[in-house]
N, C-alpha and C positions, 0 to 999 in steps of 0.2 A: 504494500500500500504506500501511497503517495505521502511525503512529510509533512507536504501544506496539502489543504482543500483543491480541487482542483474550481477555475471562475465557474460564474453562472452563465450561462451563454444568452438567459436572457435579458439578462441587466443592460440598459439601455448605452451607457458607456460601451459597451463593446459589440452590440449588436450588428455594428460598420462591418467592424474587420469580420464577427464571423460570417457575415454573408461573403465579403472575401474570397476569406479561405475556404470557403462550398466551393466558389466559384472559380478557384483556382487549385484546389487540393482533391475536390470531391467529398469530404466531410472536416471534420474537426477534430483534429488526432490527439492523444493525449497530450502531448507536446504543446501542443497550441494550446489546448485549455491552462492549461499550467502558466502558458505563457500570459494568458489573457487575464490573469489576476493583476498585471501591468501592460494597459493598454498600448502607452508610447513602446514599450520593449516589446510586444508583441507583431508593431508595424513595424518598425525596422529589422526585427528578424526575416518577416515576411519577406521584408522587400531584399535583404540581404541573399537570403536561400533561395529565394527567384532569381536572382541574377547565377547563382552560383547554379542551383537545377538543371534554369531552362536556358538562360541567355547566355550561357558559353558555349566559345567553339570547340569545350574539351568531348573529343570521342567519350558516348554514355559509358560504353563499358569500361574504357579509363576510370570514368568518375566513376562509377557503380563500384570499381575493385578499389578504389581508393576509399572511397565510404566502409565499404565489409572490413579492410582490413584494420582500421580506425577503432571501429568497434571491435572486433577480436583484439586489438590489445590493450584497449581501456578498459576490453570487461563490459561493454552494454550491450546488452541482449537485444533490449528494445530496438534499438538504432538496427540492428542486426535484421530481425523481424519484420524490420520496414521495408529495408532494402533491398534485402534476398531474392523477392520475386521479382524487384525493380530490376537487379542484377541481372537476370536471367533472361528477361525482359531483352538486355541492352545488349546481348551476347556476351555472355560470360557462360561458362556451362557448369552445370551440378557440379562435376570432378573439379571444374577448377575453386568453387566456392567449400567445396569438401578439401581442399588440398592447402588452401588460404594462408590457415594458421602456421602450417610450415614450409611455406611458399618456399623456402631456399633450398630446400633437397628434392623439390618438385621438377618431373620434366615438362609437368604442364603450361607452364606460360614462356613467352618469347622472352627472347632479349631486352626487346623495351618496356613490356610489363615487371621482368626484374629489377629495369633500373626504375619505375615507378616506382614498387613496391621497398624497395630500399630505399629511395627519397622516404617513402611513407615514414617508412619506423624511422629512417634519423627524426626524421620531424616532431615525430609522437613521442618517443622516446627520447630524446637528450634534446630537442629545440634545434644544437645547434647541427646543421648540415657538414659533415666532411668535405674538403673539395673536389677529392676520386665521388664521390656520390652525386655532388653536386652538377660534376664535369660529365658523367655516364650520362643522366637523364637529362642533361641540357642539347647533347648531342641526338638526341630523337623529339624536341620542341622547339617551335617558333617562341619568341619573346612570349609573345601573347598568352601562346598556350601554358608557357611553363609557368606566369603568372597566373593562370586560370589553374591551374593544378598546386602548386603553393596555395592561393586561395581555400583550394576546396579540402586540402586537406587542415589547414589549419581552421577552415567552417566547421568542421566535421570535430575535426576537437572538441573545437567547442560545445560541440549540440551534444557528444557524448558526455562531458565535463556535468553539464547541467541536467542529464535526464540521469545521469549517476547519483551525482550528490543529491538532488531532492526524490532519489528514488521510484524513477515515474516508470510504469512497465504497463507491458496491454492488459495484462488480464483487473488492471485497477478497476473498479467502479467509478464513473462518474458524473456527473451532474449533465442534465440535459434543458 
C-alpha cells in the first residue's frame, strides 16, 4: 500500500489535468494519482514524460530497454509492469526482457544495445559516466539522440526514485 493517500480525481483542482491524462494516457495510472495530490508537479511531469515518450527521435525499443532496465536495478516492479508490454510492443522480444537483468553474458542484444545498456547502469549506478562508456555509445548516436537517451534514462530514475520511496504498486486501491 501507498504511504500517502492517493488524490481525488474528482476534486475540482485537478479535474484539468485528469481529463489530460485520459486523453493522453488512456486512464489515470497510479502514478499520476499520486502525483495529482500536487497539481503544478503533476503538469510538469506530464508534460516532461510527453516529451520524453512520444516526442523523441529515440528508436521505442531503445527507450523501452532503457526504461526495463532502470527499473530492474532500482528494484521497481511497478515501473516494470508498465513497461513490459510497452517493450514488447516496441520490438524488444520476451528473451530479451527475460535476459535484461544480466544483459552482459547475454548473446541476445547487439553491439549498440550493449553500449546503451552500459551507458544505463553507469548512469543508475554511480551518476558519473566513464569515458570508454561514454565514447562506445556516443559512437552509435547523433547529438540529439544521445541527449534524448541521457534524458530518458535519467527521467526514468527519477519516476523509479519516487514510485519506490512512497511505495506506489498496481495492485494498490484507489480513489476514483
Amino acid at each position: 500500500m501507498a504511504r500517502l493517500p492517493y488524490a481525488d480525481l474528482t476534486h475540482p483542482e485537478v479535474s484539468p489535468l485528469v481529463e489530460q491524462i485520459v486523453a493522453e494516457r488512456g486512464s489515470v495510472l497510479h502514478l499520476y494519482q499520486m502525483l495529482l495530490q500536487s497539481p503544478p508537479v503533476a503538469r510538469g511531469w506530464l508534460n516532461h514524460l510527453t516529451g520524453i515518450r512520444h516526442n523523441s527521435s529515440l528508436a521505442g525499443d531503445v527507450r523501452e530497454m532503457v526504461i526495463m532496465r532502470v527499473a530492474i536495478i532500482n528494484g521497481a516492479p511497478y515501473e516494470a509492469e508498465q513497461h513490459a508490454p510497452i517493450a514488447l510492443k516496441e520490438g524488444m522480444t520476451q528473451a530479451q526482457l527475460d535476459e535484461l537483468a544480466a544483459w552482459e553474458s547475454s548473446s541476445l542484444f547487439s553491439d549498440k544495445e550493449r553500449a546503451v545498456l552500459a551507458y544505463t547502469d553507469a548512469m543508475t549506478r554511480h551518476v558519473q559516466v566513464p569515458d570508454d562508456v561514454f565514447a562506445n555509445v556516443q559512437s552509435y548516436f547523433e547529438p540529439r539522440q544521445l541527449v534524448e537517451l541521457t534524458a530518458t534514462v535519467a527521467t526514468y530514475n527519477m519516476v523509479s526514485r519516487f514510485l519506490e520511496a512512497l511505495q506506489i504498486h498496481s495492485g494498490d486501491a484507489r480513489k476514483t
